[in-house]
N, C-alpha and C positions, 0 to 999 in steps of 0.2 A: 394865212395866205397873203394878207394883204400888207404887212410887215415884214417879210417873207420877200417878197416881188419887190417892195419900195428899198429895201437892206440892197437885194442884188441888181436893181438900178445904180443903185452908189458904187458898190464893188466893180462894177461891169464898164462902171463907165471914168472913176477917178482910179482905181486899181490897174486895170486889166483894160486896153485900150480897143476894147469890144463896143461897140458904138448898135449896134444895131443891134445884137443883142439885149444891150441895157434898154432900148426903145422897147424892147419887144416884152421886157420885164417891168418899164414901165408902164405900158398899156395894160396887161396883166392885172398890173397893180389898182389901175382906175377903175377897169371892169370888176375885180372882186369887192371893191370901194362899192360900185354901184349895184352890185349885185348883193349885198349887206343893206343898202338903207332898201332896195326893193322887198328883201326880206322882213325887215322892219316894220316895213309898211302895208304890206298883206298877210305877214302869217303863213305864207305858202313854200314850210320846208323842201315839199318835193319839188317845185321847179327851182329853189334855190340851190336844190342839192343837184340837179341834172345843171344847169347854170354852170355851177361852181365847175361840173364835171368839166363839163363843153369847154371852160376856158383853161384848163389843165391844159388838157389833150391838144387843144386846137395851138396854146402857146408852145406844146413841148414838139408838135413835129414842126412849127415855126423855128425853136430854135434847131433841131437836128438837122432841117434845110441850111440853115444860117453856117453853122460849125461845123459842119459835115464829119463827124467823128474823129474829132481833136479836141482835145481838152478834156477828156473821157465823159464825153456827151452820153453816151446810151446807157449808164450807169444808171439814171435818170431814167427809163423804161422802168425799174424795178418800183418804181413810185407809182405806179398807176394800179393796181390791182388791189394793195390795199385800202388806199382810199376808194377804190370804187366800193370793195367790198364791206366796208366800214358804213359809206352813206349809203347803200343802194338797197334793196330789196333784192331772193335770190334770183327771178328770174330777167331781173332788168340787167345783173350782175351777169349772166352767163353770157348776153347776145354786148355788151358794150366791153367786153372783155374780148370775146372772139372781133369784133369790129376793129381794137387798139392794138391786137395780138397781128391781125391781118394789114395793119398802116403801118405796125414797125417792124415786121417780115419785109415789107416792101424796102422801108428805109433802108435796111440792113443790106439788103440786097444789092441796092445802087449805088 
């Protein structure tokens, strides 16, 4: 993730004249940075892996606000139920699933 977010800071921002964007893929990038040596340093997969969550979701209706379905923004929804499903346990997985399911209904919507 966190080569990931620092690559599409570059792209976003010397490529593609997305400015706010690339902020918003920058900060991404610092937060999974600091959410790595916190991991590091306690041992505590689980809130590294809701962490890691929280800053997905909370960056990706950041950028759907941002580009408002241009650039084929919502292609980007399909990324979230794997990884959730991947890190999560099954019943953390059903209720942060129907939560993401119910914020990008909304998106979609407006």
């Amino acid at each position: 993730m966190l080569f990931v977010d620092f690559l599409l800071t570059i792209i976003n921002s010397a490529i593609f004249p997305i400015y706010s964007v690339a902020i918003v893929s920058a900060v991404s990038g610092v937060l999974a940075l600091l959410t790595l040596a916190y991991y590091k340093l306690t041992r505590e997969y689980k809130v590294a892996t809701y962490l890691t969550i929280g800053i997905i979701a909370v960056c990706m209706m950041i950028y759907f606000h941002i580009v408002q379905n241009q650039h084929y923004a919502f292609i980007w929804i399909a990324i979230m139920p794997p990884i959730v499903y991947f890190l999560l346990d099954k019943s953390s997985v059903r209720v942060l699933i129907f939560l993401l399911s119910s914020v990008n209904k909304f998106n979609l919507s407006s």
